[in-house]
C-alpha positions in Angstrom: -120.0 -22.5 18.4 -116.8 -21.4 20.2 -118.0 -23.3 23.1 -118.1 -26.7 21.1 -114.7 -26.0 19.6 -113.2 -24.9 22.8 -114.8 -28.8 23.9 -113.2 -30.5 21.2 -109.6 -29.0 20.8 -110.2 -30.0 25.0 -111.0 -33.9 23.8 -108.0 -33.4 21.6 -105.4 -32.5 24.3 -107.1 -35.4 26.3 -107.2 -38.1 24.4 -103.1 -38.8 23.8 -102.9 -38.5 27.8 -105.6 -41.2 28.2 -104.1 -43.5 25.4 -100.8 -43.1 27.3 -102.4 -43.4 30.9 -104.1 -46.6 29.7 -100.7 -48.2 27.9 -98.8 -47.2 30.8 -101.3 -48.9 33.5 -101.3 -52.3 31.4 -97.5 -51.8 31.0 -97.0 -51.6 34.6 -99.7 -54.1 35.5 -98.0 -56.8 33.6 -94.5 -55.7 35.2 -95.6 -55.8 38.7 -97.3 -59.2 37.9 -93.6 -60.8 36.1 -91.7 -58.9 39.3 -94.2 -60.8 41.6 -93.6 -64.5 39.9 -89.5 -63.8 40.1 -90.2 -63.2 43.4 -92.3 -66.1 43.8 -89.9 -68.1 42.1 -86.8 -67.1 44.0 -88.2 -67.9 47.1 -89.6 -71.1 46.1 -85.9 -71.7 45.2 -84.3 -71.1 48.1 -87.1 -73.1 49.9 -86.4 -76.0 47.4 -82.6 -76.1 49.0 -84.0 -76.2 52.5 -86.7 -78.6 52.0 -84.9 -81.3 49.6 -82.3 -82.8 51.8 -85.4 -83.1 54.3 -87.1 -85.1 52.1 -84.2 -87.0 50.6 -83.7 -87.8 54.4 -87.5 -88.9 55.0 -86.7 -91.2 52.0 -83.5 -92.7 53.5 -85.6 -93.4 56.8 -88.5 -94.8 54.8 -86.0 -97.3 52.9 -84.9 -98.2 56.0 -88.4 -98.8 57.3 -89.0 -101.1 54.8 -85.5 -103.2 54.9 -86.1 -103.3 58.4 -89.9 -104.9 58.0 -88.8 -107.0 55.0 -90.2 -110.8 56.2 -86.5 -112.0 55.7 -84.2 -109.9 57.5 -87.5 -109.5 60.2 -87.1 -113.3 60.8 -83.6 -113.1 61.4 -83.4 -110.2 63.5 -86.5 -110.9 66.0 -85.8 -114.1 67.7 -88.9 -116.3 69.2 -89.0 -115.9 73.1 -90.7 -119.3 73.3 -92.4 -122.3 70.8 -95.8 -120.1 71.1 -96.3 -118.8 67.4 -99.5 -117.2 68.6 -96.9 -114.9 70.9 -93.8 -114.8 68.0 -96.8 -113.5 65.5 -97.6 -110.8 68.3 -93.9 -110.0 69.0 -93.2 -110.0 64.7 -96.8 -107.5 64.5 -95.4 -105.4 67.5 -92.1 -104.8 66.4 -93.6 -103.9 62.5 -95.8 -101.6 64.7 -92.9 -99.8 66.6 -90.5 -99.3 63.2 -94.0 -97.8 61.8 -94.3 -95.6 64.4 -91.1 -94.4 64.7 -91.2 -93.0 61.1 -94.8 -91.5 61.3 -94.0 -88.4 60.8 -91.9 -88.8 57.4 -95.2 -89.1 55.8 -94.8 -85.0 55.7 -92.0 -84.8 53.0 -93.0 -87.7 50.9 -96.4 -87.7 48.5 -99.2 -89.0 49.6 -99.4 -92.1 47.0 -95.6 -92.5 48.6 -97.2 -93.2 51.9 -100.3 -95.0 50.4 -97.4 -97.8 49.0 -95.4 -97.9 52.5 -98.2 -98.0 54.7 -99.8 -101.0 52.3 -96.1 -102.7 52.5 -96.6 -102.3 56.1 -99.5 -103.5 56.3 -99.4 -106.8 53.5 -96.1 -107.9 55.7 -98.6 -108.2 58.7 -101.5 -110.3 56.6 -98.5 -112.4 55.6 -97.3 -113.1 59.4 -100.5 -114.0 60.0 -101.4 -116.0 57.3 -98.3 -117.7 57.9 -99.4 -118.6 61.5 -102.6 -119.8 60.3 -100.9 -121.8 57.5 -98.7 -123.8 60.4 -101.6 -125.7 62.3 -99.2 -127.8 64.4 -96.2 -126.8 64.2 -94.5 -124.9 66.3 -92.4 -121.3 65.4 -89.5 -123.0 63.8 -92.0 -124.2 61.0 -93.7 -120.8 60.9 -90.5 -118.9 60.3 -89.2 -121.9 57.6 -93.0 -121.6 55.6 -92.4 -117.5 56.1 -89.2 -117.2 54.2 -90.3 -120.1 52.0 -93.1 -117.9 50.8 -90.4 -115.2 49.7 -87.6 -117.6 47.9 -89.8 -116.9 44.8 -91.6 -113.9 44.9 -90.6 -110.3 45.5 -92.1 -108.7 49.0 -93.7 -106.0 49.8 -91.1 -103.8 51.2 -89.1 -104.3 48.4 -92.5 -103.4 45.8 -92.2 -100.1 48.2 -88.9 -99.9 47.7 -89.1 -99.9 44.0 -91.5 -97.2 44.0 -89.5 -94.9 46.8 -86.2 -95.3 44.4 -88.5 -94.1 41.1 -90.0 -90.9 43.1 -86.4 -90.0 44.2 -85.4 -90.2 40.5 -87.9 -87.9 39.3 -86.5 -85.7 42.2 -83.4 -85.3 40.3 
């Protein structure tokens, strides 16, 4: 019998060590996991002020893009080479093609439904140079370009639906 009390008064010493080995682990279980999201956080802070003017900077170059591809200030920019509209439709597509890509890579900062709208600007502005050339059976590229900007006197284009969207995501930014 003094073996079982021995075993118990044993149990008894035990016990408060356990509870307080126990409390102590969950303590410092949930402290290593709050130290390990400051951390996390703190570094995803100073990332944020490496990484932000990067993207604000893709965004300048993607607005750019986009003023640049915009059907009216294309047309003025890129003058026809000769009365061919098969060739000023190729040189209009080509150029599009270059400005696209020269800013390939800003795809990286920006989201991916971002890029979805720009590359579908891009790509409407070249459906609409060539409908356009369609449109003009006989005439020659002085018509094309006159039905082109016509076609933008009342509705808004597509670089400028981009643009819309580029200027709300850089808002939410902020």
């Amino acid at each position: 019998m003094n073996e079982a009390t021995q075993i118990i008064s044993y149990f008894a010493y035990l016990l408060p060590a356990v509870v307080v080995g126990v409390v102590a682990y969950y303590f410092f279980k949930g402290h290593t996991a709050n130290e390990e999201g400051r951390r996390r956080y703190l570094i995803q802070k100073e990332a944020q002020k490496q990484v932000l003017p990067l993207r604000l900077q893709a965004y300048e170059r993607l607005t750019l893009f986009l003023e640049r591809i915009d059907l009216n200030k294309l047309l003025v920019r890129v003058k026809p080479f000769s009365d061919g509209k098969d060739e000023y439709e190729k040189l209009l597509v080509q150029n599009i093609e270059q400005e696209f890509d020269h800013n390939l890579t800003q795809q990286v900062y920006v989201s991916v439904e971002c890029w979805n709208v720009v590359k579908a600007a891009k790509n409407a502005t070249i459906n609409i140079i060539r409908q356009g050339n369609m449109h003009v059976k006989d005439g020659d590229v002085d018509k094309m370009r006159e039905y082109l900007l016509q076609q933008f006197m009342e509705e808004v284009s597509p670089s400028q639906k981009a643009m819309g969207y580029i200027k709300k995501e850089v808002s939410e930014l902020f």
